[in-house]
N, C-alpha and C positions, 0 to 999 in steps of 0.2 A: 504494500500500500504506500503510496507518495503523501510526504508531508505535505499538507498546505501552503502555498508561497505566502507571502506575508504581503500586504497592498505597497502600494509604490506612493509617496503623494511627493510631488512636485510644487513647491513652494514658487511664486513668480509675484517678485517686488521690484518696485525701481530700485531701488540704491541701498546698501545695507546700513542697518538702526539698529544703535547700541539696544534699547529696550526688547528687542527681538532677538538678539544673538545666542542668550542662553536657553532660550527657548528651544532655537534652532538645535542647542548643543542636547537639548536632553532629548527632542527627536530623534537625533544619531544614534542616542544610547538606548533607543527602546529595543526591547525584542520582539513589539509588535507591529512594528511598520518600519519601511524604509522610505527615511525622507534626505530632501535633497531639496537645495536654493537655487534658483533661479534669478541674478540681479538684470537690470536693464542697463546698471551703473554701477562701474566699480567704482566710485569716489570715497573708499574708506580711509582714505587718510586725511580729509577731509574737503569742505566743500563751504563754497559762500552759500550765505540762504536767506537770498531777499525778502522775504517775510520778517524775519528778527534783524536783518541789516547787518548782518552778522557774518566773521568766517568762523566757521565750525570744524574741531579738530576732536578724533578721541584719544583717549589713554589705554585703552584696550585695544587687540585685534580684535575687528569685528569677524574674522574668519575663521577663528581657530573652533577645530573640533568638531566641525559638521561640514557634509561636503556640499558645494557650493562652483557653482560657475557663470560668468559672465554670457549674454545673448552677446553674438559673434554677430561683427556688423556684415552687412549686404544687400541683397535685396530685399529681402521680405522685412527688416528690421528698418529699412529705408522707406518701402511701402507701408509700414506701423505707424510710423512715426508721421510721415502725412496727414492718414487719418487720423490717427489723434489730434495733431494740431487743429486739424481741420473741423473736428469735433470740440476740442475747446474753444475755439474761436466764434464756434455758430451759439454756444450753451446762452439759453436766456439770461437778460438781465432784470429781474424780479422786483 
């Protein structure tokens, strides 16, 4: 008889966030699922963030311990990113 595989989940976020990282860490470590990051952005070392007017830096790797890989730029990531723009640009103003 074959063991059950275990689910697969695919984490997909734009840029990795300290408040998520250990999260991520204890997903690695279950023995109930296998998880895995998906960023749009690797800016972990940091990043300005025009909302707070801010440059933003952490103290931690936000990558240690869970596996994790950047969306590899091309086409389809080119075509994404269109429509997004294209879809934030149209969103009402209320």
């Amino acid at each position: 008889m074959s063991r059950p595989t275990k689910p697969r989940v695919l984490i997909v976020l734009e840029r990795p966030t300290q408040h998520f990282s250990e999260g991520f860490r204890l997903a690695a470590d279950s023995a109930e699922l296998e998880a895995s990051v998906l960023y749009w952005n690797d800016d972990s070392d940091g990043r300005s963030d025009p909302d707070f007017g801010l440059d933003i830096s952490w103290d931690v790797d936000l990558h240690l311990g869970y596996p994790w890989r950047k969306v590899e730029e091309g086409r389809f990531v080119s075509e994404w990113r269109t429509f997004a723009g294209r879809c934030e640009s149209s969103r009402p103003t209320w």
